[in-house]
Wavefront OBJ file of the C-alpha trace (Angstrom):
o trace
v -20.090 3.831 12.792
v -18.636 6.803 10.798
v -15.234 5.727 8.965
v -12.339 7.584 9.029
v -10.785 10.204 6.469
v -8.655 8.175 4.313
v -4.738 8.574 4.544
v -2.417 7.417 2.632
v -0.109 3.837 3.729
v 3.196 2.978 2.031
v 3.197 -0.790 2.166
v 6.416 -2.777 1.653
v 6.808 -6.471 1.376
v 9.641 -8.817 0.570
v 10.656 -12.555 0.324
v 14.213 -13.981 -0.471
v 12.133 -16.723 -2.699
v 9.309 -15.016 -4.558
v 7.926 -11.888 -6.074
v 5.521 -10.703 -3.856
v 3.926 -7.762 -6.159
v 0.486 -8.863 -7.600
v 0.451 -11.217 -4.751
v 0.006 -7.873 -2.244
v -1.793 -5.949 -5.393
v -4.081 -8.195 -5.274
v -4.728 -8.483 -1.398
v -5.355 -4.406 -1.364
v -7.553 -4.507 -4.312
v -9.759 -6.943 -2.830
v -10.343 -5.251 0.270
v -10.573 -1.482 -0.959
v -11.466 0.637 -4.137
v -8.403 -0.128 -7.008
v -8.388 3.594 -7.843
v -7.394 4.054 -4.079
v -4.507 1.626 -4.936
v -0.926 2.457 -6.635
v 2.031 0.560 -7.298
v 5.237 2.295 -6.955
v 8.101 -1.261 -7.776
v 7.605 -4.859 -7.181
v 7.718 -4.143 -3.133
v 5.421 -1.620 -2.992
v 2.607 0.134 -2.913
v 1.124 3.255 -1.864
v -2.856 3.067 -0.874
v -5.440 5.845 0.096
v -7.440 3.764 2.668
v -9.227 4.214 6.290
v -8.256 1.384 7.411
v -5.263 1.458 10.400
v -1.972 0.527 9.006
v -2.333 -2.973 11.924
v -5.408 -3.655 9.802
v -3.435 -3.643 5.897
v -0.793 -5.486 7.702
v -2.693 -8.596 8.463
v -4.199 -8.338 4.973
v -0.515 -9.133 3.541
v 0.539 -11.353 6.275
v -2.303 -13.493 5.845
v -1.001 -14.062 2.172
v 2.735 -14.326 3.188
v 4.912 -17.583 4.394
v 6.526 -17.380 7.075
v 10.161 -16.191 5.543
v 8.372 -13.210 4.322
v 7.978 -9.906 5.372
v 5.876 -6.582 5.562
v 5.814 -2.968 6.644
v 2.886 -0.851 6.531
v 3.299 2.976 7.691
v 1.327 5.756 7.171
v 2.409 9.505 6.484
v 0.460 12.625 5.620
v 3.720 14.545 4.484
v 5.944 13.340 1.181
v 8.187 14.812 -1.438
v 8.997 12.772 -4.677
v 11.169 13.447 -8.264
v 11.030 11.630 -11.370
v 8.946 10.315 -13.831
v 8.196 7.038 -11.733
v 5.888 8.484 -9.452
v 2.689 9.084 -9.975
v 2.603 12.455 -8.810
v -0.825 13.269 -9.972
v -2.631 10.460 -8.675
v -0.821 11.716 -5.487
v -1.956 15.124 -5.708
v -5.618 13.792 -5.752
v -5.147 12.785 -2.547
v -5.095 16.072 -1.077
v -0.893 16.393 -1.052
l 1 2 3 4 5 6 7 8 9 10 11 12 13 14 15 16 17 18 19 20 21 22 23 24 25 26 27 28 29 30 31 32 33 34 35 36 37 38 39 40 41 42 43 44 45 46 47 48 49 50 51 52 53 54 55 56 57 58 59 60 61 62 63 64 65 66 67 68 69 70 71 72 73 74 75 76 77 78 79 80 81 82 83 84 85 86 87 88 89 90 91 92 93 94 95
């Protein structure tokens, strides 16, 4: 089976209890390439991965309790400002 071009996912989680960053960090790195993974905050990151956004999803989810949340979306098209984004590492992506 051929895989898929990559795209880039936003992922997004949250709980009212914990911080959920290196928790989800570490769920993408463990599953894909960590060069294909960036953080942007403590809720999320951005990943450059074949895998369908249903897929990532159930990644998190099977590391979250059952007060917590997550989104996973993917987009092609983006516009950032600021020093906080990583806009080279972005650019590599084809953007």
């Amino acid at each position: 089976m051929i895989a898929s071009e990559p795209t880039l996912k936003c992922v997004i989680a949250w709980s009212d209890r914990r911080n959920l960053c290196s928790i989800v960090e570490d769920a993408m790195r463990a599953r894909i390439p960590p060069d294909s993974v960036l953080r942007l905050n403590d809720d999320a990151l951005i990943v450059d991965a074949s895998n369908e956004p249903a897929e990532i999803r159930d990644w998190v989810r099977s590391a979250l309790e059952d007060s917590e949340s997550v989104l996973v979306f993917e987009f092609e098209r983006w516009s950032g400002y600021g020093t906080g984004l990583d806009s080279r590492w972005l650019m590599r992506r084809g953007h």
